[in-house]
C-alpha positions in Angstrom: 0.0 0.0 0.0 0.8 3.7 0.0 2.8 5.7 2.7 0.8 7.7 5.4 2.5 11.3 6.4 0.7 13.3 8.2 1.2 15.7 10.8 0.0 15.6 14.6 -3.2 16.4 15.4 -4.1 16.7 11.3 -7.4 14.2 11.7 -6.8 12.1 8.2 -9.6 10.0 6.9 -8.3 7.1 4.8 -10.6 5.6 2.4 -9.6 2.0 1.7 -11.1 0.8 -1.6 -11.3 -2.9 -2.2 -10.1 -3.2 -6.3 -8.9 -6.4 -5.5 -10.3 -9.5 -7.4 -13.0 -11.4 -5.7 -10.7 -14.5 -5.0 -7.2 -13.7 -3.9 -4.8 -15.5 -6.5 -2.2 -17.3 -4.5 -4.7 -19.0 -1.7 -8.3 -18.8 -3.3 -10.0 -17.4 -0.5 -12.6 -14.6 -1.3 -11.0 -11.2 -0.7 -12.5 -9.2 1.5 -10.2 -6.6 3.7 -10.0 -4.9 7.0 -7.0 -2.4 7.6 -5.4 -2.2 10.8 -3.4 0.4 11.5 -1.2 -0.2 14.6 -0.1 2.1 17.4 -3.4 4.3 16.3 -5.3 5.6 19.1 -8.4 5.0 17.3 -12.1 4.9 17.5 -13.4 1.0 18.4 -15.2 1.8 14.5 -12.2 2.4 13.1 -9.5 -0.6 14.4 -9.8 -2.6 11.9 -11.1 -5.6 13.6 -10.2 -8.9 12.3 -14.0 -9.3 10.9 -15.1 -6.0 10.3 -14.8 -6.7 6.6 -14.9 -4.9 3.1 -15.8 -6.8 0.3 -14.6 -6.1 -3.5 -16.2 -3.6 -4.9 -16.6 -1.9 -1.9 -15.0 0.9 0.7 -14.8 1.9 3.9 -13.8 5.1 5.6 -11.1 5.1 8.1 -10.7 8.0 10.2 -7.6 8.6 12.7 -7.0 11.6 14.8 -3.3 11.5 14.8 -2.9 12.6 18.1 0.3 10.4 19.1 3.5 12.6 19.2 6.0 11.9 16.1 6.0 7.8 15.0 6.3 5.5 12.7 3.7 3.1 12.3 2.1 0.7 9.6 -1.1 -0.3 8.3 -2.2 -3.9 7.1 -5.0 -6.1 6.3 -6.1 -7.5 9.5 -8.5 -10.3 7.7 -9.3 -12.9 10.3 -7.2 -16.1 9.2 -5.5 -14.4 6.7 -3.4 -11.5 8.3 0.3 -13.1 7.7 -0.6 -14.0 3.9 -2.2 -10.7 3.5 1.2 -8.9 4.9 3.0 -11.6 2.7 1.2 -10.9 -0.4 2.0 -6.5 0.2 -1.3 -5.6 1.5 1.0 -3.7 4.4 2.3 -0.1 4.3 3.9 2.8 6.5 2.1 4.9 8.3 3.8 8.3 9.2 3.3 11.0 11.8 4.9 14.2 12.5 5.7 16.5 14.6 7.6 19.8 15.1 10.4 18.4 18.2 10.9 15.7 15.4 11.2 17.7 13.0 13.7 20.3 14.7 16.0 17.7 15.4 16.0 14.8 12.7 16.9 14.9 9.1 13.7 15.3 6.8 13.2 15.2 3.0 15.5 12.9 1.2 17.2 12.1 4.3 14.4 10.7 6.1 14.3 7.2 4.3 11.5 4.8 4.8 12.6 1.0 4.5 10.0 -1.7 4.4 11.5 -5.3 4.4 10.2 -8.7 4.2 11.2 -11.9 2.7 10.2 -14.4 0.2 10.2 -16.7 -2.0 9.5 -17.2 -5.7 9.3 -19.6 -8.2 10.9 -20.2 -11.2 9.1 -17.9 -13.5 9.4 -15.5 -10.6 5.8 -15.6 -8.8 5.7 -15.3 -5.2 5.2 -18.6 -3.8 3.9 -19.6 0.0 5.7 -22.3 2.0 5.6 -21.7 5.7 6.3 -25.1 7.1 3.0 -26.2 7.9 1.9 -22.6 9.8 5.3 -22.6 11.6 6.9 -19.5 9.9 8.3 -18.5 6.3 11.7 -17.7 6.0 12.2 -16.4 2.3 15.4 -16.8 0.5 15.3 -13.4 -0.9 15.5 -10.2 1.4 13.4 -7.4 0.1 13.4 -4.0 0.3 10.4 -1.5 -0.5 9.4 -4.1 -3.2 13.0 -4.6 -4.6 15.8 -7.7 -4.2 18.7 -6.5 -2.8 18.6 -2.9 -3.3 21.0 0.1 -3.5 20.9 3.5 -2.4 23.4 6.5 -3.4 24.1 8.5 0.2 25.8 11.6 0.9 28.3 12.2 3.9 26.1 13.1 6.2 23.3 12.4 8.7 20.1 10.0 7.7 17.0 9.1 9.1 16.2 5.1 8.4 12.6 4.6 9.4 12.3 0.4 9.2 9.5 -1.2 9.0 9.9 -5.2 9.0 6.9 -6.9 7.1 8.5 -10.2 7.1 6.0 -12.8 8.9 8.5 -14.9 10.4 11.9 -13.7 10.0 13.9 -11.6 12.8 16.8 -9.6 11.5 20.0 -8.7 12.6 21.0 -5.0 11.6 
C-alpha cells in the first residue's frame, strides 16, 4: 500500500477501496479486507477488527485523529485467518506521523528514508510462492526491500534518518 504522512493532530480520513479480485490469486479465498493500523489511538469503528470486513467492490472510511506525538507506524489487512498472507502478499504499508520536536532535530526530505522489508520466495518464473512449514513460519530466501531484491541506495556524507519497518512474517533480523 501507500505511505501515510501526516502531521500531529491533522485528523486524516483514509478511504480503503477494495479493487482487489474477488478470490485472492495465491490461496483462493474470497478477498475481503480490514485495515489495521497499529499504534493508532483510534475509534473502536475504526480498528480494523479482524472481521469488520470490506468486500470487492466496496470501501470503507477510516478516520484517525493522529494525536500520538512523532512515530512511525504501519497499516495492514487485518482479515481474520488471513493476516500473515495478507502482509506476505504486500497488503502492508507505512504509516507516518509528524511533529515539530521531530522535525527540529531529525533529518527530513530525502534524508528521512523509509525501508519496508520482508522476505520471500518465488518460483521459477518468478511468482511469489507460500511455503511456511506447515503454519510454523516463512523464511524467504530473498530479502526485500520496499518491493526490490537487494537494493542500492546512493548516500551523501552526512546524517540519515532510516525509518524500518519489517513486514517479514517470520523472520527476525540482525542489523
Amino acid at each position: 500500500g501507500p505511505m501515510i504522512s501526516v502531521d500531529q493532530g491533522q485528523e486524516a480520513v483514509m478511504r480503503v477501496r477494495n479493487q482487489l479480485p474477488a478470490v485472492h490469486p495465491l490461496f483462493g479465498y474470497e478477498f475481503s479486507t480490514s485495515t489495521h493500523l497499529h499504534g493508532s489511538a483510534s475509534l473502536p469503528q475504526y480498528d480494523g477488527y479482524a472481521n469488520d470486513l470490506t468486500p470487492p467492490g466496496f470501501y470503507k472510511d477510516y478516520v484517525y485523529p493522529n494525536a500520538q506525538n512523532a512515530r512511525t507506524i504501519w497499516y495492514h489487512d487485518h482479515r481474520v485467518h488471513w493476516t500473515a498472507n495478507s502482509a506476505y502478499t504486500g497488503l502492508a504499508a507505512p504509516y507516518i506521523i509528524h511533529d515539530e520536536f521531530e522535525k527540529s532535530v531529525l533529518p527530513q526530505g530525502k534524508y528521512d528514508v523509509t525501508l519496508v522489508v520482508n522476505d520471500c520466495i518465488l518460483d521459477a518464473k518468478g511468482q511469489l510462492m507460500l511455503l511456511d512449514n506447515s503454519h510454523s513460519g516463512l523464511w524467504g530466501d530473498i530479502v526485500m526491500v520496499n518491493g526490490m531484491p537487494w537494493p542500492y541506495l546512493e548516500v551523501e556524507p552526512r546524517v540519515y534518518r532510516f525509518r524500518i519497518l519489517v513486514a517479514s512474517i517470520g523472520r527476525s533480523y540482525r542489523w
